[in-house]
N, C-alpha and C positions, 0 to 999 in steps of 0.2 A: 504494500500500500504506500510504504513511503517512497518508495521508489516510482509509481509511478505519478504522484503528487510532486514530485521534485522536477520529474516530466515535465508534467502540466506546468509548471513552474518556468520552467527552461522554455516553455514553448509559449508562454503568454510573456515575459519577457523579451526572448526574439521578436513576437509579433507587434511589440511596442515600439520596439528598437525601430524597425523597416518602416513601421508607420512613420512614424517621428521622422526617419530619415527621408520619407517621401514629401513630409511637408514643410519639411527647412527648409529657410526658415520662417515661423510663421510669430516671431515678436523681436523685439531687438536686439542686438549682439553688442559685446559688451568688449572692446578691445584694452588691453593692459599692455601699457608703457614703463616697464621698470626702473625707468630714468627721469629725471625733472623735466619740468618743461620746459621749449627753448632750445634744447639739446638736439644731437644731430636725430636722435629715434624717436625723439617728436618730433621733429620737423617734417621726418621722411614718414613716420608711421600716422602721422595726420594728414598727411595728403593722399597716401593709400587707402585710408580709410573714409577720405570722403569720396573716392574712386569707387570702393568697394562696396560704401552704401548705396551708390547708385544702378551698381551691377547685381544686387543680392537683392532692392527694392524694399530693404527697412533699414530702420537710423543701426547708423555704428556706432559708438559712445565712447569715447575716449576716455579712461582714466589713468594716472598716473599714477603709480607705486613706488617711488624709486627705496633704495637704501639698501647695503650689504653688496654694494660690486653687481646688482640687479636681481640679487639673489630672492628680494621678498616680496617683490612684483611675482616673479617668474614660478613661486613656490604657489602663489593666489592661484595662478592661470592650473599649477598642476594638479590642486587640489580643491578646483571646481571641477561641476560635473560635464561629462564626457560627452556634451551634447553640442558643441557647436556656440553654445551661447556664448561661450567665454573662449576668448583668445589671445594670445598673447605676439606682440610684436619684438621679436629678440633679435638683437643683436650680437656680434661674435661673443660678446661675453656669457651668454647658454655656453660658450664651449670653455670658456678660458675659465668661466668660474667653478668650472669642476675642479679644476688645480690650481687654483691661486686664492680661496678663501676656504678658513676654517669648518665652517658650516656649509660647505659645495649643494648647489642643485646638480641635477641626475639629468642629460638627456633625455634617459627612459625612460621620464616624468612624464613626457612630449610625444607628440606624433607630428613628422613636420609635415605641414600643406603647401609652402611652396618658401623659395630662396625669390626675392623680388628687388633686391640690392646688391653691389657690392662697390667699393670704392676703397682706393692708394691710403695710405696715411699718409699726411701732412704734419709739416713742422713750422710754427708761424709764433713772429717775433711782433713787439708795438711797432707800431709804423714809424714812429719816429727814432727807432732803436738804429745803433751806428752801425752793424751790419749788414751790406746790401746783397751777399748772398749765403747759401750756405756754408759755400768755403768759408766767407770768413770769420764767418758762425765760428766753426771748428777749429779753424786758426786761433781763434782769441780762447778759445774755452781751455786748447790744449795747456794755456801759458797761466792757467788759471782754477786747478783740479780743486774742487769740493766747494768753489763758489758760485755758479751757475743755479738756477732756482727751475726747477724743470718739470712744468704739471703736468698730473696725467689723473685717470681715475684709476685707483687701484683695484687690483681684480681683476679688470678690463683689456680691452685690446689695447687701448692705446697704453698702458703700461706696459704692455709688450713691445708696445711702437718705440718704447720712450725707452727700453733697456737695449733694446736690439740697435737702438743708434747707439746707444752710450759705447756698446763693444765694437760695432764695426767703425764708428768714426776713432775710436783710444781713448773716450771721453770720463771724463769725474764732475757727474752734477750729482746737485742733491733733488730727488723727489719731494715735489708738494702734493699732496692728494687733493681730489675733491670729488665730491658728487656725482655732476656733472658736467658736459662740454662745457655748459655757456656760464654758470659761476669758476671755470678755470681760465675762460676766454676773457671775461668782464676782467679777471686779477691781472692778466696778461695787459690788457689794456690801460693798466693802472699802474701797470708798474712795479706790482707787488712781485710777479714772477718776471722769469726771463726767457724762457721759451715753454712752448703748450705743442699738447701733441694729441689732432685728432685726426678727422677727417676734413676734405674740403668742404661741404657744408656746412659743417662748425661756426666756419670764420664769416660766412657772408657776410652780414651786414656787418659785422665789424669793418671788414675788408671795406663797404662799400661805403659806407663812414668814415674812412680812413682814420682807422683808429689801432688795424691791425695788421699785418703783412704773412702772408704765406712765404716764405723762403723756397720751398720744393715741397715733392713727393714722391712717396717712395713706389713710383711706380716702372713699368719696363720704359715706357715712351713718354713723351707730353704727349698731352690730349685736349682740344679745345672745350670737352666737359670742362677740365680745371681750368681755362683760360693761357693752355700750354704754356705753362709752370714749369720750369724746369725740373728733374728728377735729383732726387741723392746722388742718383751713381754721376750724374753730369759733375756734380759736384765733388766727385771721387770717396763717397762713402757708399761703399756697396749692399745694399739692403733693399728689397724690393717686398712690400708687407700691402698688407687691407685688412677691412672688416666688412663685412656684409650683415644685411638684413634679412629677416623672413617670418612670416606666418607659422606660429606654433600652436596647438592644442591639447588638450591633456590625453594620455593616452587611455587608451581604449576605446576613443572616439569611432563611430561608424563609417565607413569608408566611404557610404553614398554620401555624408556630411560633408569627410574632409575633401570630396570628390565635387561637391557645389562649393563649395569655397573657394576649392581650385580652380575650377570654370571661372568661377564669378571674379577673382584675381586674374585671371588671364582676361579677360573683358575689361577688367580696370586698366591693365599696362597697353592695351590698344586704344585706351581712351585719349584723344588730343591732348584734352585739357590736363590729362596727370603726364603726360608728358612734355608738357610745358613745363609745369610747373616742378617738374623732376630738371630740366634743365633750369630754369630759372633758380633754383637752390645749386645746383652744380653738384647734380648726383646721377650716378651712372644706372639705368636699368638695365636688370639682369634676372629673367624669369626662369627657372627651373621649380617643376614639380614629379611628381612621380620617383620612378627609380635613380632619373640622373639629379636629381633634388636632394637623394640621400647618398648618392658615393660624393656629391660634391662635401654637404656636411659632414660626411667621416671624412674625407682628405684635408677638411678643414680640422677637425676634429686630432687628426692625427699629425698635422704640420704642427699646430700652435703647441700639444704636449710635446712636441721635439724640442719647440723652442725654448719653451718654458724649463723643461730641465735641465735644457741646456745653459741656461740662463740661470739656472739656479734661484728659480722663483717658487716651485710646487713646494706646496706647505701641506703639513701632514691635516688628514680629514681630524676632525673633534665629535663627528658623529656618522 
C-alpha cells in the first residue's frame, strides 16, 4: 500500500511539475543581482532583464542582494524554489567564489540557462592621474613596491584580474577591497585608490565625465566594443583574462522552464534595443545555452581554479 501511494505521489507531483512547466510563466519573475547597484551586473543584468520581460511577456523585478564576494544573493537564488520564478544573474564570481571565500556557494546549487556576457578586464586610473599608459603605470609602481592602493572586490574576478597583473607585470601593491564596481570606481575617482580593476562597463560614465581613465585591457586585440583601448600585452604585460555573465536557476528546475527562458533570452539578445544598449555600456554579447553553455562554464570553471592556486589565493572551505 505504501508503495503504491508513494506512486501516486510520484505521479501527481510529475503531473504538477509538466503542468506548471506548460504555463510558465504565468506571474512574475523575480531576478537576483548579488552585487550593488550601479555595478557592472547591474548594469548589464538590468538591461537583460528588461529585454527579457519583454520576451517572456511578465514584469522581471530586479533585486539586489549583494554581500560575501556575491555569495548571499547567489545562496537566495539557490534556495528558492525550482520553478523558474526566481533567478539569478551571476557573474564569474558563481565560479571564483567556490575558492576564494570561506563560506563558498556550490555551482551545483545552479542549473545554468544560458552565458549572455563576457568581456576583457580593465585597469583604469583618475583621469587626471600622471600616467598616460600602462607602461608607465608599471614603470613607476616597479620603483615603488607596497605603495600603490589597488581595488578590487575580493572573492571576485576582478581580484583575480588584480593578482594576475600584480605577477605578470613584477608588481607590489596593496589590495583595497570593496563591495562593489562602482563604490571602488567612485574611490578611484577621488583619489583614495590608485588603480581599480574591472570590467569596461564599470568605468562608463566615469570615463565619460572624465573623471576616470581606462589605461588597457586584458584582452587578445583592441576592439571598438572598448573604444580600441589598447591591450596589456601592447603594453608588454602578458595576461589576457575576463569575466562573463549569465542566467542561473536553482537546480532541479524543469527543463521545459529552463528551456522558455532560454528561448525567451535568445529573443532578448536579437532585440535592437538591448543591443544598443549593450553597446552603448560597452559590453560584449555572447549567447550560449544548452550543452556549449556548460563546457564553456566548466572551462571557465576550470581556468580560474588554475589560476587561483596558482596564485595562491584558494582559502580553505569553513563549511
Amino acid at each position: 500500500m505504501k508503495t503504491i501511494r508513494s506512486l501516486l505521489l510520484a505521479a501527481t507531483v510529475a503531473a504538477t511539475i509538466s503542468s506548471h512547466a506548460q504555463t510558465f510563466p504565468s506571474k512574475p519573475v523575480t531576478m537576483i543581482i548579488p552585487f550593488p547597484a550601479g555595478g557592472r551586473t547591474d548594469v548589464i543584468g538590468r538591461i537583460f532583464a528588461q529585454s527579457l520581460q519583454d520576451a517572456l511577456g511578465k514584469p522581471v523585478a530586479v533585486i539586489n542582494k549583494p554581500g560575501a564576494s556575491s555569495v548571499l544573493g547567489s545562496n537566495e537564488v539557490s534556495e528558492a524554489a525550482p520553478d523558474g520564478y526566481t533567478i539569478g544573474f551571476f557573474s564569474t564570481a558563481a565560479v571564483t567564489a567556490q575558492y576564494t571565500v570561506p563560506t563558498p556557494l556550490s555551482l551545483k546549487s545552479f542549473d545554468l540557462v544560458a552565458i549572455v556576457n563576457a568581456d576583457p578586464a580593465a585597469l583604469a586610473v583618475a583621469d587626471n592621474a600622471p600616467w598616460k599608459t600602462l607602461r608607465d603605470l608599471v614603470t613607476d609602481a616597479k620603483g615603488k613596491p607596497g605603495v600603490f592602493r589597488l581595488g578590487m572586490i575580493p572573492g571576485a574576478s576582478s581580484q583575480i584580474f588584480a593578482a594576475g597583473f600584480m605577477r605578470a607585470a613584477g608588481l607590489d601593491m596593496v589590495g583595497v577591497p570593496f563591495k562593489g564596481d562602482t563604490d571602488g570606481a567612485i574611490a578611484l575617482a577621488g583619489h583614495n585608490i590608485d588603480v581599480h580593476f574591472a570590467v569596461p562597463v564599470s568605468y562608463k560614465s566615469l570615463v565619460e565625465s572624465k573623471k576616470v581613465r581606462i589605461l588597457a585591457v586584458a584582452a587578445d586585440a583592441a576592439s571598438p566594443i572598448y573604444g580600441n583601448l589598447p591591450t596589456f600585452k601592447d603594453n608588454g604585460v602578458d595576461l589576457t583574462v575576463g569575466a562573463f555573465h549569465g542566467i542561473f536557476v536553482p537546480a532541479g528546475t524543469p527543463p521545459a522552464v529552463k528551456q522558455k527562458l532560454a528561448d525567451s533570452l535568445k529573443t532578448a539578445v536579437e532585440n535592437p534595443e538591448l543591443k544598443k544598449r549593450m553597446e552603448d555600456a560597452g559590453a560584449a554579447i555572447v549567447f550560449l545555452q544548452g550543452d556549449e553553455a556548460k563546457a564553456y562554464l566548466a572551462k571557465q570553471d576550470e581556468t580560474y581554479r588554475n589560476i587561483i592556486e596558482a596564485l595562491g589565493l584558494r582559502v580553505a572551505a569553513t563549511r
